[in-house]
C-alpha positions as CSV (number, residue, x, y, z in Angstrom):
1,X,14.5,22.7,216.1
2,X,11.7,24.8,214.7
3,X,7.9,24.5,216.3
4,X,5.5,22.1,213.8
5,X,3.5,24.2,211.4
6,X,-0.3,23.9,211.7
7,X,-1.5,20.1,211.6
8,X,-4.3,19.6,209.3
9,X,-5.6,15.8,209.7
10,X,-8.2,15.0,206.2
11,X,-10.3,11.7,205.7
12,X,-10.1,11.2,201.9
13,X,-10.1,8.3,199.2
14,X,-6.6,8.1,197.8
15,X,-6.2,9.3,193.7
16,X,-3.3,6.9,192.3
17,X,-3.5,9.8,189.9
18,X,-2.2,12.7,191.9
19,X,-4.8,15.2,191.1
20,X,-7.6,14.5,193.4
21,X,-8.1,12.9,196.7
22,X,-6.1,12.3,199.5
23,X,-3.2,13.1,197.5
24,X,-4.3,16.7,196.7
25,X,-5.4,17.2,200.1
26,X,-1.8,16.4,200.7
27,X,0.0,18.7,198.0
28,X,-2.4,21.5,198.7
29,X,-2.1,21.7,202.7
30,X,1.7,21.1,202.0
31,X,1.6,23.6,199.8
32,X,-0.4,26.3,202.0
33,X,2.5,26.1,204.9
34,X,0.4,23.1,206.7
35,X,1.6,19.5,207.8
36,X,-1.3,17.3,206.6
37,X,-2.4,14.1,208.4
38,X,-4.3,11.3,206.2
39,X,-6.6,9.0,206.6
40,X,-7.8,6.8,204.0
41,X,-11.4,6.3,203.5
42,X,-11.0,4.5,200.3
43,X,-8.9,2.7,197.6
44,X,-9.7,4.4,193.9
45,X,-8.5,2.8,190.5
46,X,-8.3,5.7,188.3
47,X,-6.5,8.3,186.2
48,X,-6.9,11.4,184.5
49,X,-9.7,10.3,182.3
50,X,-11.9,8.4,185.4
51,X,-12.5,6.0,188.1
52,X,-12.2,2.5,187.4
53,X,-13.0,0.7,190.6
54,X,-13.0,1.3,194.4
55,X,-12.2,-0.3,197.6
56,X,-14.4,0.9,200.6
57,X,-11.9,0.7,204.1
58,X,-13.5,-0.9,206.4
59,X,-15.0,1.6,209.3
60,X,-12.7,-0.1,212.1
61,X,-9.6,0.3,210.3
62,X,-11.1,4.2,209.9
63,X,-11.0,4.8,213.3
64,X,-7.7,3.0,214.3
65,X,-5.9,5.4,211.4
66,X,-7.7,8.7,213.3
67,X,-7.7,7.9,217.0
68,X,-3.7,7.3,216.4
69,X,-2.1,9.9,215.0
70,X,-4.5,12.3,217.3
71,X,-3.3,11.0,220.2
72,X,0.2,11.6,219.3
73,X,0.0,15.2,217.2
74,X,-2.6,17.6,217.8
75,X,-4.6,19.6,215.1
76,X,-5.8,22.5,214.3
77,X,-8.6,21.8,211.4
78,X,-10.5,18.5,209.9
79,X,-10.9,17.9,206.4
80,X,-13.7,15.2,205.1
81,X,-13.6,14.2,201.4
82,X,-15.0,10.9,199.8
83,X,-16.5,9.0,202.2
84,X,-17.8,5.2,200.7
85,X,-20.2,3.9,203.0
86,X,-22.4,5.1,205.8
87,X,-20.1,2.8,208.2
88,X,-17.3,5.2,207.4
89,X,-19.6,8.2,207.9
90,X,-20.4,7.5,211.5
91,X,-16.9,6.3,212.2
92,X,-15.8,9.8,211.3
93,X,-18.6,11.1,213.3
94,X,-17.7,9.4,216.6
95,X,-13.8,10.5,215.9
96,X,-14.3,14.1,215.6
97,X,-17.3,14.4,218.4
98,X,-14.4,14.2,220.5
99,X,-12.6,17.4,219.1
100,X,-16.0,19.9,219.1
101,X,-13.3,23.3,219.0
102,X,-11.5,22.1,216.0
103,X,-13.2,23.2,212.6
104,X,-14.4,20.9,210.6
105,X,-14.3,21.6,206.5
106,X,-16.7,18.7,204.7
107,X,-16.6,18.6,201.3
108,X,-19.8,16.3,200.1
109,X,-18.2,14.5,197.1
110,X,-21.3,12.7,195.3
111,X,-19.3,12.0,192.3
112,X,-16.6,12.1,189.9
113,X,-16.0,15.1,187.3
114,X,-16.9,12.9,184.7
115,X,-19.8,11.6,186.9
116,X,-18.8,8.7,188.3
117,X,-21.0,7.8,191.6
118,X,-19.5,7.9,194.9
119,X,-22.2,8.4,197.0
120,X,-25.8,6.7,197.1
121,X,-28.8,7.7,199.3
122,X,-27.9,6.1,202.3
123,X,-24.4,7.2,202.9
124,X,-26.3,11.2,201.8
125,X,-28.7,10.6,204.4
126,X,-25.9,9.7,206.8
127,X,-23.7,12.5,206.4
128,X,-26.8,14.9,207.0
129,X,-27.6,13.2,209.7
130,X,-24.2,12.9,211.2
131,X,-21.4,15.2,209.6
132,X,-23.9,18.5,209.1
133,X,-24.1,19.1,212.7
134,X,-20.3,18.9,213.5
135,X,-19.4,21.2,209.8
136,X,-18.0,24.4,210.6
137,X,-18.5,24.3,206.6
138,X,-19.9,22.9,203.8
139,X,-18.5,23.4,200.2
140,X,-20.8,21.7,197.8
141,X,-21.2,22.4,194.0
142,X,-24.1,23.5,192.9
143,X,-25.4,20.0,191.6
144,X,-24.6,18.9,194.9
145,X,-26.3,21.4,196.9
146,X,-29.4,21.0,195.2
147,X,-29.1,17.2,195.4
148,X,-28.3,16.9,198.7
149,X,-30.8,19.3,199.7
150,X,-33.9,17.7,198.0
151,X,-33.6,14.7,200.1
152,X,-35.6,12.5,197.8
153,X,-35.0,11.7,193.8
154,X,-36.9,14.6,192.7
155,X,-35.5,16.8,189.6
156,X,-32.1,18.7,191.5
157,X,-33.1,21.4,189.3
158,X,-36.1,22.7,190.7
159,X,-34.4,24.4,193.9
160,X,-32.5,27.3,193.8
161,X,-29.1,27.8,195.3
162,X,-30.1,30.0,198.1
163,X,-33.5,27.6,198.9
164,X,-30.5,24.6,198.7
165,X,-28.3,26.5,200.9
166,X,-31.1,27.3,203.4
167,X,-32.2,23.7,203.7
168,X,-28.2,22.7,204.4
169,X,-28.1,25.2,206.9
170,X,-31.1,23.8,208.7
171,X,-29.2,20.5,209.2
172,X,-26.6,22.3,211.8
173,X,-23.9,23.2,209.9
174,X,-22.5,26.9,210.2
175,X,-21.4,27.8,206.8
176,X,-22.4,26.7,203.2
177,X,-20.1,27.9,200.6
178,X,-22.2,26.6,196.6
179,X,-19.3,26.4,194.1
180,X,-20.9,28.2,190.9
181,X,-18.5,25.7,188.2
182,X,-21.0,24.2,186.9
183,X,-23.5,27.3,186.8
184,X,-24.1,28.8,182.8
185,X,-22.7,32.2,184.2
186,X,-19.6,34.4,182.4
187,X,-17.7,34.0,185.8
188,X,-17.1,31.6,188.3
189,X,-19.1,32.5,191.2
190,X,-18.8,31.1,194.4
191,X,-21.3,32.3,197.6
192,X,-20.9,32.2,201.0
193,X,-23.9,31.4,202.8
194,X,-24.9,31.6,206.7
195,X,-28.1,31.4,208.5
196,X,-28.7,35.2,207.7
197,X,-28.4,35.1,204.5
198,X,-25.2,35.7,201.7
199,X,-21.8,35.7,203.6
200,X,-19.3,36.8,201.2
201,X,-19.8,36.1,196.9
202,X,-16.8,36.1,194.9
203,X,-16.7,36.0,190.8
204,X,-13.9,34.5,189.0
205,X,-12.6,34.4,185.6
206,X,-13.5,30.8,183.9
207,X,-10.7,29.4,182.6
208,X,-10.3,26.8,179.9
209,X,-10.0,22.9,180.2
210,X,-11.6,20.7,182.3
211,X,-9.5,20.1,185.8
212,X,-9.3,17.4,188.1
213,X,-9.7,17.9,192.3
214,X,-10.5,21.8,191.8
215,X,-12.5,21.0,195.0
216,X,-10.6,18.6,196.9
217,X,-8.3,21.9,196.3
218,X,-10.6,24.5,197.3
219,X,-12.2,22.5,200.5
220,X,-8.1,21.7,201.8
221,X,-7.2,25.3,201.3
222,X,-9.8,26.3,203.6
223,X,-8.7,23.7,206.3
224,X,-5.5,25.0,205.8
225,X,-6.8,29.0,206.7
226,X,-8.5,28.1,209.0
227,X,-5.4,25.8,210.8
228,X,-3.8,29.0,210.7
229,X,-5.6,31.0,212.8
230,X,-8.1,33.0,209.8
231,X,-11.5,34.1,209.8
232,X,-14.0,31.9,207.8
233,X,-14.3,34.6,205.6
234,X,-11.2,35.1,205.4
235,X,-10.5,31.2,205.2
236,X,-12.9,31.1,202.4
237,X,-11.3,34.1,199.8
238,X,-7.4,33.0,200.3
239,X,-8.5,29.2,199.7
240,X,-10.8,30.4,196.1
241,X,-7.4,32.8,195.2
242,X,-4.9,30.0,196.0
243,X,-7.0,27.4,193.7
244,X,-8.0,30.0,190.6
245,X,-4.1,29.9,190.6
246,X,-3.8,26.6,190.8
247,X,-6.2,26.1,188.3
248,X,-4.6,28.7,185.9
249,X,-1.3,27.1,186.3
250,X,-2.6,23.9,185.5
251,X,-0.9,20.9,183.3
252,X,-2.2,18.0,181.6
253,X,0.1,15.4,182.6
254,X,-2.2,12.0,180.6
255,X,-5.1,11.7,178.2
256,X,-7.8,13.1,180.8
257,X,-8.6,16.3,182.5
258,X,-6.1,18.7,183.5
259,X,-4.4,18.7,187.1
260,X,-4.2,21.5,189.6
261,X,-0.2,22.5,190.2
262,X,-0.4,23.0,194.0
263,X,2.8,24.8,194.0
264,X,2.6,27.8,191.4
265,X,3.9,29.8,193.8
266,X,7.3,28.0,193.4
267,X,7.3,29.1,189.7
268,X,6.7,32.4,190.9
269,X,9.6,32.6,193.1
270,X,12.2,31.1,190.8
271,X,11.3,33.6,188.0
272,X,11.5,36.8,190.8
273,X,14.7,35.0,191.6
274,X,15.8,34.9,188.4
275,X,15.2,38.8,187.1
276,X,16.6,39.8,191.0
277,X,19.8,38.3,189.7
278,X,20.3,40.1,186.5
279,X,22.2,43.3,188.1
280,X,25.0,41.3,188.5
């Protein structure tokens, strides 16, 4: 018997779709040498195209799914996704005040691609409240820093990224890595931000279509570096290089957006298998 890979335990709505989610969070820590551990935060209806409905768990049954499998398995990093009520927020909280070594990755998912609201005032004022101080990092967009950041229903566009990242900071959180996506820049670029200032910022080629759980992708692969033992710095360039491929390997499997293939690297290997047998 071989020893467990690193366990990687995310608290994310499930994606009936496959492409964001629970069920990326899945493919992409499976996908990154990582056992993943789920626990549902929510019930989605939705495809490619959009989110019908959803079905907020209730915060008890939260817990129960958490506090069991950690005490059976332990793990190395936490991953937080969609949360669906500030019941759920504070559940999470109380679970993971119990594991303060253990890094915590919290992606703040507001809404839907397409823009379909996840996330209202009060469960945004919970999670800054509750979730900022126990982040080892943040990973926002930049709609999202600036929203979060404002902490009223001002305009989002009058703060910059570095005065949004500055005002996550001051809520406890270690690291703020601002997705640049949805930016009107050539490139892609993503910065790394800490108390003192820019971390790390890394450009990236844009790359046609629209995709769907690029940042359930991004936020897993950094839980996944970090469960195996890497720098945060580190952490955050091998999870933005395994997701641009991701991205750039991408299919379109229904009407909507394009999906993420979590295991390009499989590809990869069959085709260097493939010319390595040709001297035969």
């Amino acid at each position: 018997m071989s020893l467990p890979p690193p366990i990687v335990l995310s608290f994310a709505a499930s994606d009936p779709s496959g492409g964001a989610g629970i069920q990326a969070d899945i493919l992409t820590l499976a996908g990154m040498g990582c056992h993943p551990l789920t626990v549902l935060t929510a019930v989605t209806v939705q495809d490619t195209t959009g989110v019908e409905d959803i079905f907020v768990m209730d915060a008890e049954w939260v817990i129960d799914q958490a506090r069991t499998v950690l005490q059976d398995m332990p793990v190395q990093a936490f991953k937080i996704g969609m949360l669906g009520s500030v019941e759920i927020v504070a559940a999470i909280a109380e679970v993971i005040s119990d594991y303060p070594d253990i890094p915590l990755v919290l992606d703040p998912v507001l809404a839907s691609s397409r823009g379909d609201m996840f996330a209202n005032e009060e469960v945004i004022s919970a999670m800054r409240e509750m979730l900022f101080s126990q982040a080892t990092i943040i990973t926002p967009n930049s709609f999202e820093a600036r929203r979060i950041a404002l902490d009223h229903e001002d305009d989002p566009e009058i703060l910059g990224l570095k005065q949004s990242a500055d005002q996550l900071l001051q809520w406890g959180c270690s690291y703020v890595l601002i997705k640049g996506a949805h930016e009107n820049t050539p490139q892609v670029v993503n910065v790394l931000y800490d108390v003192n200032g820019i971390v790390r910022s890394d450009a990236w080629q844009r790359l046609p279509g629209s995709f769907h759980g690029s940042g359930c992708t991004l936020s897993s692969a950094i839980a996944a570096s970090l469960a195996h033992g890497m720098s945060i710095t580190d952490s955050v360039y091998e999870a933005q290089e395994f997701t641009w491929h991701t991205l750039k390997a991408g299919f379109r499997p229904g009407m909507g957006q394009y999906i993420p293939d979590r295991f390009f690297w499989m590809e990869s290997d069959n085709l260097e298998e493939e010319a390595g047998g040709s001297d035969d």
